[in-house]
C-alpha positions in Angstrom: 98.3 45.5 46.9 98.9 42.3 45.0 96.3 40.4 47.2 93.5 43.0 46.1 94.4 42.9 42.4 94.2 39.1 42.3 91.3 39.9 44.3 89.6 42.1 41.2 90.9 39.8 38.5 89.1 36.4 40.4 86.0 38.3 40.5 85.6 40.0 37.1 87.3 36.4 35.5 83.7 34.9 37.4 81.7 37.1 36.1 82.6 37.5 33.0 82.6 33.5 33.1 79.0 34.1 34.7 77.9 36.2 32.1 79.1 33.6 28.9 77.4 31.2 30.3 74.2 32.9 30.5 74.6 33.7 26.8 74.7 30.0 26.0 71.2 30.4 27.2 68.3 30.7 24.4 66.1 33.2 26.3 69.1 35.0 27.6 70.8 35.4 24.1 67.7 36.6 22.6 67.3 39.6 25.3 70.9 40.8 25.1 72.1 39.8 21.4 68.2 40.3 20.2 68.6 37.3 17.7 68.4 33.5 18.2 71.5 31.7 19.0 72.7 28.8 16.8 74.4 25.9 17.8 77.9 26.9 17.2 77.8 30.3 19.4 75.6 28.0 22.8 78.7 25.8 22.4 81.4 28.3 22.5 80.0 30.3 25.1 79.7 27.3 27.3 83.0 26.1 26.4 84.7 29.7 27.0 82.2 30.0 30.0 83.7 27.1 31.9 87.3 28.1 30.5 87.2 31.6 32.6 85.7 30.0 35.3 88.5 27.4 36.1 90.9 30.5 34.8 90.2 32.2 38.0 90.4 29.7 40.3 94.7 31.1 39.3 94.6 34.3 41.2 93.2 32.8 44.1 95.7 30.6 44.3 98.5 33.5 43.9 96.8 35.2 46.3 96.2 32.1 49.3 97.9 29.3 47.8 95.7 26.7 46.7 94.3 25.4 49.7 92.6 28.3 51.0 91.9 29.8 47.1 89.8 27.4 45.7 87.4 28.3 48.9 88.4 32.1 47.8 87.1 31.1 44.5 83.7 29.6 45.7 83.0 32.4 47.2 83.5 35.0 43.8 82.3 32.2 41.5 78.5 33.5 44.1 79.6 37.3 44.1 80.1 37.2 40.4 76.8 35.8 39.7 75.0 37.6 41.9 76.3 41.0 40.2 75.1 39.4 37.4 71.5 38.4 38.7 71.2 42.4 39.6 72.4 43.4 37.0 70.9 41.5 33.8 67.7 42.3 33.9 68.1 46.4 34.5 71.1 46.6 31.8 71.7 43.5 29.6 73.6 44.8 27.3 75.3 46.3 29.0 75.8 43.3 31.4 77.5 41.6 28.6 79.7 44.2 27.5 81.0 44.6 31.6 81.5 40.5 30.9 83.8 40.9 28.1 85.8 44.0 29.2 86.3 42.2 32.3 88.1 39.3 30.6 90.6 42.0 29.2 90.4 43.7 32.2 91.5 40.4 34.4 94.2 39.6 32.3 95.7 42.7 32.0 95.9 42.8 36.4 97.4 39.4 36.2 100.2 40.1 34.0 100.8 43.6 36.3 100.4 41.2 39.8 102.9 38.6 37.8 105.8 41.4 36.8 105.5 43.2 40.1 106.4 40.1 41.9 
């Protein structure tokens, strides 16, 4: 049970990572935010872009230790941004809004793995 909640909280923590930095993007800003981006908000959704990426590279390693979960974490770092290729384009705002729930979402299943143990 533990293994498949660290499981979910690696994946959404990609995509959500995923999905900020595609909002760092001009042309991807503009189609889910409809406005242009300034300097400030490209930079913090880099910077908290790379943040949840490395930040999920830590339930991989609760799950399979750290040797085999940073190979877990290749492999979700694809997943998630292939859920978010699919799914941009069909429902970007809505792509977005999954990105940020998912951050909530993650952190709340890594406390619960962390206080089961």
């Amino acid at each position: 049970m533990q293994i498949m909640l660290n499981v979910f909280a690696a994946l959404l923590l990609c995509y959500a990572g995923m999905t900020s930095l595609c909002l760092a993007m001009d042309r991807h800003h503009n189609q889910v935010l409809k406005r242009a981006p300034v300097a400030a908000a490209r930079k913090g959704f880099r910077w908290a872009g790379w943040l949840l990426l490395a930040l999920a590279v830590v339930p991989c390693a609760w799950a399979w230790g750290l040797s085999i979960g940073v190979i877990a974490w290749f492999g979700f770092l694809s997943a998630g941004a292939l859920a978010l290729v699919f799914l941009l384009p069909y429902g970007p705002r809505f792509a977005a809004m999954l990105g940020a729930g998912g951050v909530a979402a993650s952190l709340l299943l890594m406390l619960i793995v962390k206080v089961s143990a």
